[in-house]
C-alpha positions as CSV (number, residue, x, y, z in Angstrom):
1,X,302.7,46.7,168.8
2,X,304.8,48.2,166.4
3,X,308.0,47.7,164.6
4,X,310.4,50.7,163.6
5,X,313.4,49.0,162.1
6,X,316.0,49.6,159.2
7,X,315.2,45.6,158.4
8,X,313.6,45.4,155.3
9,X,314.1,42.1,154.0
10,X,310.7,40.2,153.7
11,X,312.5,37.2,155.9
12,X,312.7,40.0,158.8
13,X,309.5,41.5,158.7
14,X,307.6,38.1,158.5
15,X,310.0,37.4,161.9
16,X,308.1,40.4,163.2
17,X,304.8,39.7,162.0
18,X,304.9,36.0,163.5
19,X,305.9,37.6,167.1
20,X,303.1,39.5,167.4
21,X,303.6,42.7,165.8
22,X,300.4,44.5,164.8
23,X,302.5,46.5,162.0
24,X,306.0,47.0,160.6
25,X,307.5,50.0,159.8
26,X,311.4,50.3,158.3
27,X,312.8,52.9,157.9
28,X,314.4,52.8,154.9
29,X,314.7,55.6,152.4
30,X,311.3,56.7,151.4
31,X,310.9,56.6,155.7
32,X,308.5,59.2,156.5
33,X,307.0,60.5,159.9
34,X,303.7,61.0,158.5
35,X,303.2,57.8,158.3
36,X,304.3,56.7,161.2
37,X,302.2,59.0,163.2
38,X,298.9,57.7,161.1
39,X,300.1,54.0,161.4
40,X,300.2,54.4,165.5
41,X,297.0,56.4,165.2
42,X,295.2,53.6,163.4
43,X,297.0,50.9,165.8
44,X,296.1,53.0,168.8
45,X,292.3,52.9,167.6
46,X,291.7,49.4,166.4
47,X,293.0,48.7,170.3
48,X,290.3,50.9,171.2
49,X,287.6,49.1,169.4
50,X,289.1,45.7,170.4
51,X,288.9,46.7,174.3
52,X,285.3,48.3,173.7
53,X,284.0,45.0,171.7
54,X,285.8,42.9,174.3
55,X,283.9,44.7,177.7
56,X,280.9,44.5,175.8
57,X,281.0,41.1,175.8
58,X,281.3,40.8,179.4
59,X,278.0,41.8,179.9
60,X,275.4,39.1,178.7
61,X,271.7,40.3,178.4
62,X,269.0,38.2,177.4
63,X,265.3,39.1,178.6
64,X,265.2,39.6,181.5
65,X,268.6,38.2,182.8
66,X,272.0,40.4,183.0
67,X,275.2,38.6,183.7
68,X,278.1,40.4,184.3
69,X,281.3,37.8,183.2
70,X,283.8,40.0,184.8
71,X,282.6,40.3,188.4
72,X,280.4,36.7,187.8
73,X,277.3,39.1,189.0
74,X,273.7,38.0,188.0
75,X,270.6,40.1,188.3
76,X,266.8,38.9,187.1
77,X,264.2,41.8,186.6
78,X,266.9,44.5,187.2
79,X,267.3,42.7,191.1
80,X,270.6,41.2,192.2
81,X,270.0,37.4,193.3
82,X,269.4,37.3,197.2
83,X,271.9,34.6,197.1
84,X,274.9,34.9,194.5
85,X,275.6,31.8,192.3
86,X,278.2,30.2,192.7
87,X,281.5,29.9,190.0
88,X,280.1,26.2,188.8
89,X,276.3,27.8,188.8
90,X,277.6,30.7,186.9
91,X,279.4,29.0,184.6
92,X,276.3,26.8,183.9
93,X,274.0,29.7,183.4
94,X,276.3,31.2,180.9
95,X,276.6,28.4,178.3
96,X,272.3,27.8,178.4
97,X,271.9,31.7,177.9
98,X,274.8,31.8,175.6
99,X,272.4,29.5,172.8
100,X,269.2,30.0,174.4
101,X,266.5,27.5,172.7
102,X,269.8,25.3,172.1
103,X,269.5,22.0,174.6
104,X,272.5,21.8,176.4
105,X,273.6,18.2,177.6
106,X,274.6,17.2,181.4
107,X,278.0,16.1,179.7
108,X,278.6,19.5,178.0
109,X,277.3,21.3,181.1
110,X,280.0,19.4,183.1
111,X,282.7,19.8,181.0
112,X,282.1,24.1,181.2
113,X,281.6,23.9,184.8
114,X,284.5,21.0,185.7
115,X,287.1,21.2,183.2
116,X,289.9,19.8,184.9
117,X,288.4,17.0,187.5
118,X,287.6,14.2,186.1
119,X,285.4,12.0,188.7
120,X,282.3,14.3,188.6
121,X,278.7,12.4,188.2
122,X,276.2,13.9,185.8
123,X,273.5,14.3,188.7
124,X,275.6,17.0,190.0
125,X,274.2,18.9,186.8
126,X,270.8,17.9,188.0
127,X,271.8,19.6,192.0
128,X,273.1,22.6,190.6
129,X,269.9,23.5,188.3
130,X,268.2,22.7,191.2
131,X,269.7,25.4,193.5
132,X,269.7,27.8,190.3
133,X,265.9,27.4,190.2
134,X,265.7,28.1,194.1
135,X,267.9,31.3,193.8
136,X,265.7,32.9,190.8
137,X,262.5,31.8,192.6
138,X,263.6,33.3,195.9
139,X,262.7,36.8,193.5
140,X,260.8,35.8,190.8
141,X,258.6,33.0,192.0
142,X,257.2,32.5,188.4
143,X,260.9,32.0,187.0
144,X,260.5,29.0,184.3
145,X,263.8,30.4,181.9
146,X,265.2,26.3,183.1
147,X,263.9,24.0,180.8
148,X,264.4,20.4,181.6
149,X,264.4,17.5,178.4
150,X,264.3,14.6,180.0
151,X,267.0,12.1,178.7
152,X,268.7,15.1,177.0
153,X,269.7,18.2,179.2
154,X,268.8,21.7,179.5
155,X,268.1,24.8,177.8
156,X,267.3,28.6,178.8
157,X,263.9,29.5,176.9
């Protein structure tokens, strides 16, 4: 966003920059429209670049694996999984490939994958690698990207 005014005090531009405005412009005497014109340019491009950088990191890929965080899609050797995951088993699969090598606890995994309910056991960490596992398998049945630590959690090798 920006801000053309005739307000140059510093008191009203910092009210400016602390509602969200990406640059301040006044237009006092030295006003030019030069400037302008390069400062929406600039502000028109670094929006750009954000959008770009932010789409890109929709789209997780490590190995073998491709998830797509914006339509929660998973594919595994360039094959969609016969069976889709599930929001919970998405969300799961996301924080172990996020860190892979990087042991992920039940309790962490549970608090990604049920923020808001409280009466959850830590087995139901255990079911839902389970199923995971089955899904891969039913088109890789060599998949071993799971790791279990017993005692510990899991990790994505």
């Amino acid at each position: 966003m920006i801000f053309l005014t005739s307000k140059d005090q510093e008191a009203d531009r910092l009210k400016g920059l602390m509602h969200g405005v990406d640059s301040y412009v006044t237009k006092s005497g030295n006003f030019s429209k030069e400037i302008l014109i390069e400062t929406i340019k600039n502000t028109l491009n670094r929006k750009n670049i954000e959008k770009e950088n932010s789409e890109k990191k929709q789209i997780i890929i490590l190995g073998n694996l491709r998830l797509d965080c914006l339509r929660y899609e998973c594919e595994w050797k360039e094959k969609s999984l016969l069976e889709p995951l599930t929001t919970t088993e998405f969300k799961i699969i996301k924080e172990l490939v996020e860190r892979p090598g990087i042991v992920k606890s039940r309790d962490r995994l549970m608090e990604i994958a049920y923020r808001d309910e409280l009466d959850v056991d830590d087995r139901t960490i255990d079911s839902h690698i389970k199923r995971i596992r089955k899904k891969f398998r039913k088109i890789d049945p060599d998949f071993k990207s799971i790791n279990t630590l017993y005692g510990s959690g899991y990790k994505w090798k």
